[in-house]
N, C-alpha and C positions, 0 to 999 in steps of 0.2 A: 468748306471752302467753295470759293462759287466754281461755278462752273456753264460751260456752253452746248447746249443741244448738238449732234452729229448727224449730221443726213448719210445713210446708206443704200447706192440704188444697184440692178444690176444692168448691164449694158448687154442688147439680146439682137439677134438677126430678125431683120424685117418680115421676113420669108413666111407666111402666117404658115404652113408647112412644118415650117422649123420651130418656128415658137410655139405653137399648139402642142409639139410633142416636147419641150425643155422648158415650158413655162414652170411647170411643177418641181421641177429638181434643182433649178434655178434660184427659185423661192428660197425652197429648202436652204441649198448654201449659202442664200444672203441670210435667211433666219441661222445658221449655225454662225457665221461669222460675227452676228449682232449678241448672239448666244455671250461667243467667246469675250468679246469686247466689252458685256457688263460685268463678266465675272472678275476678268484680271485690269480693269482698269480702278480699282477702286484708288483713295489719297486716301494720307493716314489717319483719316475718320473715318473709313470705310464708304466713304460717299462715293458714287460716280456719277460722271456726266448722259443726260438723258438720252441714247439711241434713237432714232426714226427711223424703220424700214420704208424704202420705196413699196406703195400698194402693188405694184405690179411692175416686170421688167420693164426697158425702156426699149419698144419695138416697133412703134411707129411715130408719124408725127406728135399724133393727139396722148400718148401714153407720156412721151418726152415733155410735154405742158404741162400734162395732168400732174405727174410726180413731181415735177420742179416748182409746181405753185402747193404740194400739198407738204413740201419739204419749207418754202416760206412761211407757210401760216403756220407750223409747228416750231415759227422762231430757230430753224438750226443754223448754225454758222458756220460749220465747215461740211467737206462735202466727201466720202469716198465710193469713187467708183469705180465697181467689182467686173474683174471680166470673167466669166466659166464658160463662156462659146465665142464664137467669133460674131462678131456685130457690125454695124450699117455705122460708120463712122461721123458721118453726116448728120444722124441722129443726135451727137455730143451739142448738137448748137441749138435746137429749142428747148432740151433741156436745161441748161447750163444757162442760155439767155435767159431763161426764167428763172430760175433757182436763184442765180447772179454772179458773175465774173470778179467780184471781188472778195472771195472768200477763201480758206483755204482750198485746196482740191488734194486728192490722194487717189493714182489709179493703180487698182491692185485687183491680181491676176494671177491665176493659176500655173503651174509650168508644166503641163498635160501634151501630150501630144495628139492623143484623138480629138479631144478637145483643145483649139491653140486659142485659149484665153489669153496670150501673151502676146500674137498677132494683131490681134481685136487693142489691146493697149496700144502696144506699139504705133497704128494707124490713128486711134484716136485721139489718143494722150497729143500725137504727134501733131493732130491738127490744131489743138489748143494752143502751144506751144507757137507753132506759126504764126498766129495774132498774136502772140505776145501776150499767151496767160504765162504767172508759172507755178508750177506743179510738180508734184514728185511720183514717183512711181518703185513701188515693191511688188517681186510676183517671186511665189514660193506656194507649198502647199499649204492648205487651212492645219495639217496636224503637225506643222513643222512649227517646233516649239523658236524656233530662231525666227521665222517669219514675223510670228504673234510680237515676239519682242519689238521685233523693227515696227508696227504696224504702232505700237503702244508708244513707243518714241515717239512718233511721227505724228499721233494724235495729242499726247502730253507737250509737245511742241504749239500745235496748232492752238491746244487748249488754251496756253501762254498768251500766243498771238491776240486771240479773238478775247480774251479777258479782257487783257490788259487794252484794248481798245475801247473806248468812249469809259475811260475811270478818269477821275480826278485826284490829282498830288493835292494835299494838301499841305503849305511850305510856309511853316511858323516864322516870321522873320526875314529873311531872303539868305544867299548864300552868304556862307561867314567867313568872315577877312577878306573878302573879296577873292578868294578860288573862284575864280572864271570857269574852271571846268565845270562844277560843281550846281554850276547854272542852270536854270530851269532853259534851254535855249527852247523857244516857242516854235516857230516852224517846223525843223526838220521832227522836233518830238512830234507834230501831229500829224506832219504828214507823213511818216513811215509806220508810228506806233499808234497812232491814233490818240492819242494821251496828253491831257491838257493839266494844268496847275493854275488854282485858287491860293493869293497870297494873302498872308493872315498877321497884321502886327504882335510880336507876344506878347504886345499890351493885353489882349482880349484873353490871354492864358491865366496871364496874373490876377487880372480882375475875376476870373474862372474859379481861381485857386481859392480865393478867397470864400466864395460859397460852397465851397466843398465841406460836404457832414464833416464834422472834427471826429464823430463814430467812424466812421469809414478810413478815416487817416490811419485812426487809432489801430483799427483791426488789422491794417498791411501792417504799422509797428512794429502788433505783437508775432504780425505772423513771421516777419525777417529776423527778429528777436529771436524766437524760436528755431528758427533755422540756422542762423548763424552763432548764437550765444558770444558767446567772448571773442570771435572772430568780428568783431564790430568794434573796430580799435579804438574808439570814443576817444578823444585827445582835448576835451573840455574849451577846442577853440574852433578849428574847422568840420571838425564831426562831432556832433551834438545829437542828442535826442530830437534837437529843434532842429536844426539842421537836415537830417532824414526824414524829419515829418513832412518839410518843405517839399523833400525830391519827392515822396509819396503825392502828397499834393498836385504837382506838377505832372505826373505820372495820372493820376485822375482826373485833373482837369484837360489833359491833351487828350485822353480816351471820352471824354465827354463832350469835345466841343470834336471832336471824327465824328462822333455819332449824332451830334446835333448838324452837320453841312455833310452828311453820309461819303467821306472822304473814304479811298481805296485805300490809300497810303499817304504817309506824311515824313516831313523832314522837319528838326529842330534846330534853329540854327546856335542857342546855346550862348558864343561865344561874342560879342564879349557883353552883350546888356542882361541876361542870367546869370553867368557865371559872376559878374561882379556886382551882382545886386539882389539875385535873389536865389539861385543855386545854381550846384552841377547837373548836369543833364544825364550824366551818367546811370544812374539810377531808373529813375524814367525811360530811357531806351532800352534798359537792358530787358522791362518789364513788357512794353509795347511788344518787344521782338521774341518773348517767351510762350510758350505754349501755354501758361500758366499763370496766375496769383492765386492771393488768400480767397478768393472767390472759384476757386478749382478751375479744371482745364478752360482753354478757351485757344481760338483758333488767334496764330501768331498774327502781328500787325505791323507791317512793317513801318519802321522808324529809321530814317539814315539821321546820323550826327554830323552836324554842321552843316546841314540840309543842303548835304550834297546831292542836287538832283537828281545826275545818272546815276548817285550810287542805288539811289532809294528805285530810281526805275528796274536797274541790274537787281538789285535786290527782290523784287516785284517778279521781274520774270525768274529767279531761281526759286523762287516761293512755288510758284505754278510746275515748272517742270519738275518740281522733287515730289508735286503731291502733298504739297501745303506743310514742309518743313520748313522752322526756324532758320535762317540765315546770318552768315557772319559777315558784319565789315568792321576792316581793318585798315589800318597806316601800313604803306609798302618799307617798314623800316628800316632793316638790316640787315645786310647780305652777309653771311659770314663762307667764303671763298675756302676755308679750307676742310668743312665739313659738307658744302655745298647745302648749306639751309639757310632760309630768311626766319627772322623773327619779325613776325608781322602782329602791330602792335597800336593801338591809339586808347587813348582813354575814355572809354564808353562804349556801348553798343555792341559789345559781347555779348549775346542771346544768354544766359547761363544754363540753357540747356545743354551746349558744347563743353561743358565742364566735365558729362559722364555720358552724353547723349540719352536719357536718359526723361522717360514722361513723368517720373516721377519725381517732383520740385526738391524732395529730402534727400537724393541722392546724388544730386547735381550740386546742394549747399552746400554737401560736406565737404567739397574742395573748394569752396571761396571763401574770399575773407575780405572784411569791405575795410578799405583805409582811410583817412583823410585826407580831404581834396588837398591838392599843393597847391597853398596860401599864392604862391609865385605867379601861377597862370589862373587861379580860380577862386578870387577875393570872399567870393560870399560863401563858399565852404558846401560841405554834403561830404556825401562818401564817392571815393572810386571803386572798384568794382575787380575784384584779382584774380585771377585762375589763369591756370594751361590749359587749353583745350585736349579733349581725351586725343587718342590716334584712332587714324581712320583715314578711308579716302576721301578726299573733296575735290568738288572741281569749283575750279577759278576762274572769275570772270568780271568784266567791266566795258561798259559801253563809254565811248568817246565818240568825238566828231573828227574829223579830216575836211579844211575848206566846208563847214558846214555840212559835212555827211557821216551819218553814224555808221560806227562800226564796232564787233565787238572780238574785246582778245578773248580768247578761251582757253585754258590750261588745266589739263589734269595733276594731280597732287595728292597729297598724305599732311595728316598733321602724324606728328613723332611726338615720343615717349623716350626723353631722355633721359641718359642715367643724373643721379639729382644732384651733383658739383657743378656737374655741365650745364644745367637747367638754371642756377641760380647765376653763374658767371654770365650765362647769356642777358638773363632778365638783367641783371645790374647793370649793364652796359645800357642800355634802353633807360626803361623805368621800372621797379620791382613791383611796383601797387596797380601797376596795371594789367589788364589780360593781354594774355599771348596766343597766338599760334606759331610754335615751331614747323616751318612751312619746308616739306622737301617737293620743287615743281617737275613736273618731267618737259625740262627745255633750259638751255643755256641762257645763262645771265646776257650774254650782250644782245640774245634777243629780245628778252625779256623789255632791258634797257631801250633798244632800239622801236619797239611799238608800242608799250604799252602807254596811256594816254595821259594818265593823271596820279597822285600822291595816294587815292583809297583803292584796295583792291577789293572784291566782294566774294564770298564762297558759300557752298552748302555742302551740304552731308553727302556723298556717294558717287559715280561714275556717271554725269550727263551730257556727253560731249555731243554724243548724235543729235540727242534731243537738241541742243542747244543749235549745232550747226544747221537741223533743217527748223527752227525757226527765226535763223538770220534771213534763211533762203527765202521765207515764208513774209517776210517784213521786210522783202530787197535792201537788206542792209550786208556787209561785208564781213565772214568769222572767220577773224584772223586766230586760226589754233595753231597752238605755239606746241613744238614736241623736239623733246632731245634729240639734235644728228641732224633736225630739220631747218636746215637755215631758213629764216624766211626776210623778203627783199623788206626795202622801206616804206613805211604806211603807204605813202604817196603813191606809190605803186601800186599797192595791194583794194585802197580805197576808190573807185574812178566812178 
């Protein structure tokens, strides 16, 4: 998963007195804290993002240049900077003008008292802040295992930010049925998120498809064959042999033409010149958003369906802050009021790793089962794609706009493991051939109702709410976090 370089400096007293005798020890705690940050920041490839030590504290003018130009030429894009003494505050601005004021920033600091590293923040952080940088600050100790957490937030955050800046969407089609929210909206996405979109007819997919090895169709076939056996409900009309071959097809020519215009992420729009002329798209998302095919692991790629924009950006930033896990997006479906769960539902784009959570592709197939597309809405046929997602925690999330300004809801949640009468009565009411999540949120329905922005809602695997709230902070956009007992006012409010 990619990743962005982190600059780490220490912030030191002018006093040549003072720094001759705490230069050394100073070091020292910037090198433990660069220590700590390569160790536990890895993503689920064990990759992590490249550290820069500051060469020397920042204790006078020329030290403040020197580090801030030698933190540019090492390409890092966010910044933290450590307080262990008390420092020349003043000093924060040749540094910082030269490294450069629009990056992240993180000021973190000791809670000592002979030492007041916490002073030294407070004074400096504080004058940033007066011009109108903004920046976060944590101050705890380096062995406090809760510090480290916050610190990991806070850069898995950043890490979001600074990615997902200057990538390119790549948006097959344009929004489908004309969902307005769903929109690539051009300004505010670049100027908060930095993130722009190349639109692609899926004329250029089809003509794609066509040169694709018929080997290579052949070998995904055998390898879904394999995995699913008689779970591949062939109905000799909408789901065929030819049929699947197709979505395979479609499925390799949209990972071939990413990699041919080096696209970050992409949206399908599917409906309706695929779906009724040459397949379902379902197939093909479920494959893009998988950690995996018959070609073994590979890192997930995000795909929204119906190329809904914000979904596939929303998607994009829970990609980054999980640490390069698979992502679900769904249809806000069904509220059922008396057991307080939604079934959150659409046809496509279920990762099938959420089937068992699981890297291992054979233990995730043995709960799906592919059906045939419904003739009704999806003329030229393929398969849909079926499972409950395992339980677990997930948090929820989707960026909207307000009068043209993003904002994001964020909800903590569980997918549920229902007893299996209840599970089938649920799905029936929906669609049975499609994937589910039995969703329980922690926050009431009419807030839910009251902010949230549009028909797809987006989730990943585990508990990211910090993370997520200090990279709204970090992208001056608005996270609106929805939690049960917490009423909160109307967007309009909450967005300014």
């Amino acid at each position: 998963m990619k990743h962005t370089a982190i600059g780490i400096v220490m912030m030191n007293d002018e006093r040549q007195h003072v720094w001759s005798a705490n230069e050394k020890e100073n070091m020292v705690v910037l090198n433990r804290w660069a220590k700590l940050l390569r160790k536990n920041l890895k993503d689920r490839t064990g990759s992590t993002p490249e550290i820069i030590i500051g060469s020397e504290t920042i204790k006078n003018i020329t030290s403040a240049r020197n580090v801030g130009e030698q933190l540019v030429r090492s390409n890092c894009k966010q910044i933290i900077m450590c307080y262990n003494v008390w420092d020349f505050p003043y000093l924060v601005w040749p540094f910082i003008q030269s490294f450069g004021t629009d990056k992240p920033i993180l000021s973190l600091s000791n809670n000592n008292g002979a030492y007041p590293g916490n002073v030294g923040l407070l004074a400096t952080d504080g004058a940033l802040r007066q011009a109108g940088l903004r920046t976060h600050r944590i101050v705890g100790d380096i062995n406090d295992s809760l510090t480290l957490q916050e610190v990991i937030k806070w850069i898995n955050a950043s890490q979001a930010a600074t990615c997902i800046k200057n990538e390119v969407y790549g948006c097959y089609g344009g929004h489908s049925m004309g969902m307005e929210t769903g929109y690539f909206h051009l300004v505010p996405t670049i100027k908060y998120f930095g993130t722009t979109v190349y639109q692609i007819d899926q004329l250029l997919l089809l003509k794609t498809m066509e040169k694709i090895s018929s080997g290579e169709i052949e070998k995904g076939f055998q390898w879904l064959t394999k995995m699913l056996g008689d779970r591949i409900l062939y109905d000799g009309k909408m789901l065929t042999p030819e049929t699947l071959k197709r979505q395979i097809a479609l499925y390799l020519a949209m990972k071939k033409v990413n990699q041919e215009y080096d696209f970050d992420f992409c949206g399908l729009k599917g409906q309706r010149e695929l779906t009724e002329y040459v397949c379902l798209g379902d197939v093909p998302e479920m494959l893009m958003n998988d950690p995996y095919d018959w070609n073994g692991p590979k890192e997930p790629f995000v795909c929204s369906t119906e190329a809904d924009s914000y979904a596939a950006l929303t998607m994009q930033i829970l990609k980054y802050v999980s640490g390069g896990l698979p992502v679900l997006f769904m249809d806000v479906r069904l509220y059922h009021p008396d057991i307080d769960v939604w079934d959150f539902c659409n046809s496509g784009n279920h990762a099938s790793y959420y089937a068992s959570l699981s890297e291992d592709p054979a233990e995730n197939f043995k709960k799906i089962t592919f059906h045939p597309a419904l003739e009704f809405y999806f003329k030229a046929g393929g398969a849909s794609v079926e499972f409950d997602a395992a339980c677990g925690p997930l948090t929820f999330a989707r960026i909207g706009l307000w009068n043209d300004k993003p904002y994001m809801v964020i909800i903590k949640g569980e997918s549920l493991s229902l007893e299996e009468k209840l599970r089938k009565k649920i799905n029936s009411e929906t669609n049975p051939t499609w994937p589910h999540v039995h969703a329980r949120l922690d926050c009431d329905f009419k807030d839910f109702l009251r902010v949230f922005p549009c028909n797809h809602i987006i989730a990943v695997s585990g508990n990211h709410i910090d993370t997520l709230r200090y990279f709204c902070e970090i992208c001056r956009i608005a996270p609106v976090i929805l939690e049960k007992g917490k009423q909160v006012d109307n967007i309009w409010d909450l967005v300014k």
